[in-house]
N, C-alpha and C positions, 0 to 999 in steps of 0.2 A: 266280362270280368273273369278273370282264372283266380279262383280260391287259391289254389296251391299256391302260386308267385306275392299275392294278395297277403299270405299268412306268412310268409318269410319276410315278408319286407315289415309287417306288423313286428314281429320277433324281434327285428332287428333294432327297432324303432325303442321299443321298452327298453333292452339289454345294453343302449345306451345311454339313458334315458334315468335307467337306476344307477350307472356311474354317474353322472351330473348331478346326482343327488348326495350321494357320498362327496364328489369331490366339492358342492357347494357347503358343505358343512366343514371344509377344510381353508377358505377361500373368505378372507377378511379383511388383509391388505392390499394398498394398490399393487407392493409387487410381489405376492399371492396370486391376483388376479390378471394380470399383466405377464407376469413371468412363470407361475406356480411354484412360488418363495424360492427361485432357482435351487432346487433341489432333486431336479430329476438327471437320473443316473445315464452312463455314456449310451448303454445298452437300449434303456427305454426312449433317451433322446433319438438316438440312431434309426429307431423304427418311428418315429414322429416324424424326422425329418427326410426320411422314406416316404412314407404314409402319404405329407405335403407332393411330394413328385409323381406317386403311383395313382393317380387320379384316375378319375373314367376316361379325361383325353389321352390318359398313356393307357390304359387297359385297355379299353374299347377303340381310342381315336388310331392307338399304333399298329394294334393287331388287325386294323378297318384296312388302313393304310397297306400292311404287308400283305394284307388277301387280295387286296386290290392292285399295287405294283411293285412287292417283291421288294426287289434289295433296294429300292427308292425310300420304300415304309423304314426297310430296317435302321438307313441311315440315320435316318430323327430320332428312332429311338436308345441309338449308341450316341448320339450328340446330345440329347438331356441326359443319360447318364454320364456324359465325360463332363458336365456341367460343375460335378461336388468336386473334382481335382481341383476345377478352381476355386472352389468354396474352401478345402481345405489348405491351399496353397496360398489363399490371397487374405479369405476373411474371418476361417472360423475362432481362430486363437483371439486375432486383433478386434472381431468385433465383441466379443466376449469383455475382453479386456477395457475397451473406450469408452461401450457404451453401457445405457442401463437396460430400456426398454425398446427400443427405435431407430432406426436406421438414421436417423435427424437428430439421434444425440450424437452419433461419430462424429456427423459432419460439422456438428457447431462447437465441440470442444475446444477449437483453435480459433475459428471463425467467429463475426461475431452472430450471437446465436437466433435474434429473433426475426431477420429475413429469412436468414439460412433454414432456420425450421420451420419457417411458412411456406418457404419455397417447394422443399422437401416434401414437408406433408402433405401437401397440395398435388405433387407428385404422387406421390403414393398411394393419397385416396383416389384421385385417376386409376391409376393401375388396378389397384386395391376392385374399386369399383365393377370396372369393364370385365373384369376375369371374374367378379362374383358373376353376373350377369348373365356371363358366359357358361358357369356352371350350373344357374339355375335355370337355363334354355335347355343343358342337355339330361338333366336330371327329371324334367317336366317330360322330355321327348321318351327317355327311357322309359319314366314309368306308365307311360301311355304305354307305348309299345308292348312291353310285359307282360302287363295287368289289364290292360284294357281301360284305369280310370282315366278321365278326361284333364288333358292340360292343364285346367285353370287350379281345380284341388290339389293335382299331383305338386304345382311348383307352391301353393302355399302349405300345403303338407310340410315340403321338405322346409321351405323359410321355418315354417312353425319353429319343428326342432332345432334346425338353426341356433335360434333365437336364443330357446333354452337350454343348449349347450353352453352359449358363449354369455349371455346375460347372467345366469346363478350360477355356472360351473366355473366361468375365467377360461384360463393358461391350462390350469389344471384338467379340468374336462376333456378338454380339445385335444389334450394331449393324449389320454387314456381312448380318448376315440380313436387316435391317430395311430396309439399301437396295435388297437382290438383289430383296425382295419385293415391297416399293413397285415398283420398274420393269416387272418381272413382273405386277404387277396392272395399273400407266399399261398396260402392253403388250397385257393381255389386254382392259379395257377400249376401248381403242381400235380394237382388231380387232371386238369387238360393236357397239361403236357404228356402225363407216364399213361391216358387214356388215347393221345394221336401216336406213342410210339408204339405201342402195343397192335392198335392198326395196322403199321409197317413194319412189325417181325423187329421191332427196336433197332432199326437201322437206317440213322440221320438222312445215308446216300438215297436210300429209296421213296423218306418223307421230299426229297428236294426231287428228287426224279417224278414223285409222283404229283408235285404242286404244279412242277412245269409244266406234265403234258396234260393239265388241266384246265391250263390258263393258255388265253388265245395267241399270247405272244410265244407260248412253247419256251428253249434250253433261253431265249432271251428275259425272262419272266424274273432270271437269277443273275442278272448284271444290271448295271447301270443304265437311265434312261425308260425304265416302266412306266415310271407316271408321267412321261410325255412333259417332266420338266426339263427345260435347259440346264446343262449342267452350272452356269451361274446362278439359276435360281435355287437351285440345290442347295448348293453354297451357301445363300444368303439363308433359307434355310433352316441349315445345320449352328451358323453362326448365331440367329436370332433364338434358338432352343439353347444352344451352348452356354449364352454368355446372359440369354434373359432370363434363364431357368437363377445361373448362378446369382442375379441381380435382384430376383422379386421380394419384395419387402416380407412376406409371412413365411418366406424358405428363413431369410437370414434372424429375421425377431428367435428364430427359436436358440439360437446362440446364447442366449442372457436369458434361457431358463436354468440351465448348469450351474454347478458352482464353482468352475473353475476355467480355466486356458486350457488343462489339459483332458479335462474330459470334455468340452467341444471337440477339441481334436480325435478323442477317440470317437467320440459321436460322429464325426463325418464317415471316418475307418465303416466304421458296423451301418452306416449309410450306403455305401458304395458297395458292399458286399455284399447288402439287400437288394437293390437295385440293380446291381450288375447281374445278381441271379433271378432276378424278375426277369430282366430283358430278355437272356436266353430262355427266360418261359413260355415269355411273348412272341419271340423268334418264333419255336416248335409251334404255340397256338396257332400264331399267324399263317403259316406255311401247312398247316399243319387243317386251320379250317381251310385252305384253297384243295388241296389234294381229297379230303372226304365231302367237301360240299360241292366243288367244282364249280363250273358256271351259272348252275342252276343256282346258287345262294346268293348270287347280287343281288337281285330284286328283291328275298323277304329279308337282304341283311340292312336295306336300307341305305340312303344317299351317306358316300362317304365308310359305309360297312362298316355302321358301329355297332350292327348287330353280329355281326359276325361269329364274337365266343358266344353269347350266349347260345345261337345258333348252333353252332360248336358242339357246346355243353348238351344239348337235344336230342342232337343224332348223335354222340357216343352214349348217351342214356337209353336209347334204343326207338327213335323218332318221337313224332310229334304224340301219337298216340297212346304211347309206354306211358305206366305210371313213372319208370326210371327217367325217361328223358323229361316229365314235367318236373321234375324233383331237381334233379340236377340244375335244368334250365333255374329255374326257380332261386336255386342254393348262388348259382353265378350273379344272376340279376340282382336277387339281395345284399353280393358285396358290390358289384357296383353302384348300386346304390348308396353303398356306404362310405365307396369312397367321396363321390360329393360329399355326403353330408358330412364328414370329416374336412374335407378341404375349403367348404362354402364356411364353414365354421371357425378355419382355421385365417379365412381372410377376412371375417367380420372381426375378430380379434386384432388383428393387424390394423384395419383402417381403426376403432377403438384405440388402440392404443397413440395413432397420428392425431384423430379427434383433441382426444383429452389429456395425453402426456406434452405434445407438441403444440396445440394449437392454442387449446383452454390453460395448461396452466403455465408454458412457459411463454407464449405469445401473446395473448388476450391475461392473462393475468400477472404476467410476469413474473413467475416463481415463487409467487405467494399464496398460490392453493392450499388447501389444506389436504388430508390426509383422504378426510372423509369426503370432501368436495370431488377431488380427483378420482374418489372411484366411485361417485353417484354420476360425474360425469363420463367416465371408459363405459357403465354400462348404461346410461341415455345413449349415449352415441354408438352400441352396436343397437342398440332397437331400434333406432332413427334409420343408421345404413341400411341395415338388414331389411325393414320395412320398404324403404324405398327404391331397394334391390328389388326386391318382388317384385313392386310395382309396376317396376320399369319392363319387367321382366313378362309379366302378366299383359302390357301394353302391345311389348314387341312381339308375342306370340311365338308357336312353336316355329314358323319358318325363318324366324332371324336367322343372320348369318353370324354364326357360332365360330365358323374358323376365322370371320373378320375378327372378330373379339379376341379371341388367342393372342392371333398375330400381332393386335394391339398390342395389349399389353406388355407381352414378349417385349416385341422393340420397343416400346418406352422404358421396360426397364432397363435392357442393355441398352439404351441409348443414353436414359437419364440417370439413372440411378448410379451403373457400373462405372461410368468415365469421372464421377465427382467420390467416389467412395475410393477407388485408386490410389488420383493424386489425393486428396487430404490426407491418407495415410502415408505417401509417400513423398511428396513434391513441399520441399520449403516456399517456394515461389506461390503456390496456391492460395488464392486472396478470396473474400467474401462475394467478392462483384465476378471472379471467375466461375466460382460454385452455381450465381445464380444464374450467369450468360450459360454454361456450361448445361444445365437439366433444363434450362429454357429453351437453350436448340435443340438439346436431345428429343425432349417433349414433342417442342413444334414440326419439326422434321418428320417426327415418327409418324405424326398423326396426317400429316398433308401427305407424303410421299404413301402413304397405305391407304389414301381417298383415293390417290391418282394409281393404282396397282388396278390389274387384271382382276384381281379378286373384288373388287369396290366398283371399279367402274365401267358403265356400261357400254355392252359391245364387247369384256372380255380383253382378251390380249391384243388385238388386233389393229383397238381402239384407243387403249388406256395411255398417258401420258409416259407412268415409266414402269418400265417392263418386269421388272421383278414383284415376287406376291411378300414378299418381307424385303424391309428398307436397310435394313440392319447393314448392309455395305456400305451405304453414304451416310446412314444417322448416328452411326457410332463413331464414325472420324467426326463429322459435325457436331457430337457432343464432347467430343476430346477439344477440338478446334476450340471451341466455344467454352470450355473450361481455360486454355493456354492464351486466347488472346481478352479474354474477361480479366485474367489475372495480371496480362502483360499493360494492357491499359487503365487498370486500378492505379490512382492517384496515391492511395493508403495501402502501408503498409502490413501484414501482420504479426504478432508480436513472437518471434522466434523460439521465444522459451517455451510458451504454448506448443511449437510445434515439434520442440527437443522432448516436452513434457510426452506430448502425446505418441513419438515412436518410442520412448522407456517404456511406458503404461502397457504400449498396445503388444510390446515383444516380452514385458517380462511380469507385466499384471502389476507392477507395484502400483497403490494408489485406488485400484479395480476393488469396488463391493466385495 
């Protein structure tokens, strides 16, 4: 056990813990607890919807990646950030606009609504699901690693607060977590980075000079081809971050916390700002731990080198034995820590809101819930998920394969989510039997072609049926495909005005909460 990393993550744990508390005293309506009375501003929205993407897979997973193979790592992490262009280009105004709580009210406002929102949510808690999963395998692995406590407490630790983030806090909570954390991460980031250039006399040329000839591959370490990926896999990729980052249901729910078109839009603005200045954080860290840790740091940075910053953090603290380098290590571990429990938080809200806005009261009840029904039901159903998230979690143990589950998710949601939220905001032709052929091959596709990947199946590359580790090149045409010929083969038609109704609303808000 390390007291020191031990009492940071403690800290951490309270100082959100007493917002949950404030903001459950604010938090009485469903869309209070759903949205956080969409009242929060572009600025705080911007660092929420930051905070969502600055996860431990981008802190830990990118900067793993760039210590490991260079401008291979870098690329994933400019392709999740070039993700909000399209967020602000495609959905942030118009989902604002459509919808209330859910990514399955855009789609059903034309369509009609109670396969299209089964379908949807049913989607989304897959999604929803497999990335909690995913976060609470690396959130269990982290705090072993750190602290020393053992897997099974560390992942119900973090479920705990979870729980009671999104159970009594809502939108609201989640949100205020989401800002502390993003800042806490800019913070922690910016201390590693102006700590690796200080190292090299502040001078970019000599951090890249001195990464290379650390790394085995030398002046090749800083081009294409490190990770010994094909440059089609690459591809696939950059596309499957790109387009599933822009597609995941708990990025976009945050849209219909605002109160208007135009501060989403500024919300995404002070999003990409954030993030774009993250990533050149992660750049320096990344290159930045291969040049002071060198070869010698694979082994205690762990498979995958997502120990890497913290590692980082250690030796410019002044090694393992410095009371500076426990401190520091400590101060980093503690925001990545937070950022799970920001982001696990932030997607038990999400599947909550499919549960019981989507499923309980417009499908199983048919829009006759009550006020107070719907929000005893949002928070039954994040204790339910949330629980059997652990569960699942505590099952699979610390050596699940964690980057299966990413890549999951990822492609289902650019495969299912992206190709039916398009066309219904643009495509007249778009019919209810397209929507559901359309996420049901995105879905199915995603999930069979990433059984049969390198990464899933045994024997590796050599063996596996198809050779890419993300499917995102064939399952995102197959979820477009299967939206165009579901629609072209629908018998019924749908009702035009609906769909005039719905590009006025989505471009110009009239009719919008």
């Amino acid at each position: 056990m390390n007291a020191v990393r031990l009492t940071a993550f403690a800290v951490l744990i309270v100082v959100t813990l007493v917002v949950t508390f404030f903001a459950a005293r604010r938090t009485s309506t469903t869309t209070e607890y759903l949205a956080a009375g969409r009242g929060i501003s572009a600025a705080q929205n911007g660092f929420a919807v930051a905070g969502d993407l600055m996860s431990a897979a981008t802190f830990l997973g990118f900067t793993g990646l760039i210590f490991l193979s260079g401008f291979d790592g870098w690329v994933l992490a400019i392709a999740a950030a070039v993700a909000f262009l399209l967020v602000l280009l495609l959905f942030a105004e118009r989902m604002r606009n459509a919808g209330q709580f859910t990514v399955a009210d855009v789609l059903s406002y034309r369509l009609r609504a109670r396969p299209v929102r089964a379908m949807t949510a049913s989607a989304n808690l897959f999604i929803v699901t497999i990335y909690l999963i995913a976060q609470l395998v690396g959130a269990g692995v982290l705090i072993r690693a750190l602290t020393g406590l053992a897997f099974t407490p560390a992942v119900i630790i973090t479920g705990a607060a979870m729980l009671l983030y999104v159970v009594f806090g809502g939108m609201l909570a989640t949100t205020w977590v989401q800002i502390i954390k993003a800042a806490l991460l800019m913070a922690a980031g910016l201390a590693l980075a102006v700590g690796v250039l200080s190292q090299v006399g502040w001078n970019p040329i000599s951090l890249f000079d001195r990464a290379a000839a650390a790394h085995p591959l030398g002046d090749a370490y800083l081009a294409p081809g490190g990770s010994h990926r094909t440059p089609l896999n690459t591809v696939a990729a950059a596309v499957a971050f790109v387009i599933g980052t822009a597609a995941l249901p708990h990025i976009l729910i945050r849209f219909f916390t605002v109160p208007d078109a135009k501060t989403a839009r500024a919300s995404v603005g002070w999003a990409i700002g954030l993030i774009g200045t993250f990533f050149v954080l992660t750049s320096i860290i990344g290159y930045g731990a291969r040049a002071l840790l060198g070869s010698a740091g694979e082994k205690p940075a762990g498979p995958g080198a997502n120990l890497a910053a913290p590692l980082l953090a250690q030796h410019l603290g002044g090694g393992p034995d410095a009371f500076g380098g426990q401190v520091f290590m400590a101060f980093v571990g503690a925001v990545a820590f937070a950022t799970i429990l920001a982001v696990v938080a932030g997607l038990v809200l999400s599947a909550s809101g499919s549960a019981s806005h989507d499923l309980w009261s417009n499908v199983i009840r048919r829009g006759d819930a009550t006020e107070r029904e719907q929000k005893l039901v949002a928070r039954l159903s994040s204790a339910v998920i949330g629980a059997i998230a652990v569960a699942v979690t505590l099952l699979a143990g610390p050596n699940f394969n964690v980057a299966f589950l990413v890549g999951l998710a990822l492609s289902v949601a650019a495969s299912a989510n992206f190709p039916a939220l398009v066309l219904a905001l643009s495509w007249r032709g778009f019919t209810t039997w397209g929507a559901l052929a359309g996420i049901a091959s995105g879905l199915v596709s995603s999930v069979v072609l990433i059984v049969l990947s390198p990464a899933v199946w045994p024997g590796g590359a050599a063996h596996a049926p198809f050779p890419l580790d993300y499917p995102t090149l064939v399952s995102i045409p197959l979820g477009f495909l299967g939206c165009v010929v579901g629609s072209k083969l629908s018998r019924a038609r749908e009702d035009d005005t609906k769909f005039t109704e719905l590009r006025v609303r989505a471009a110009t808000g009239l009719g919008a909460e």
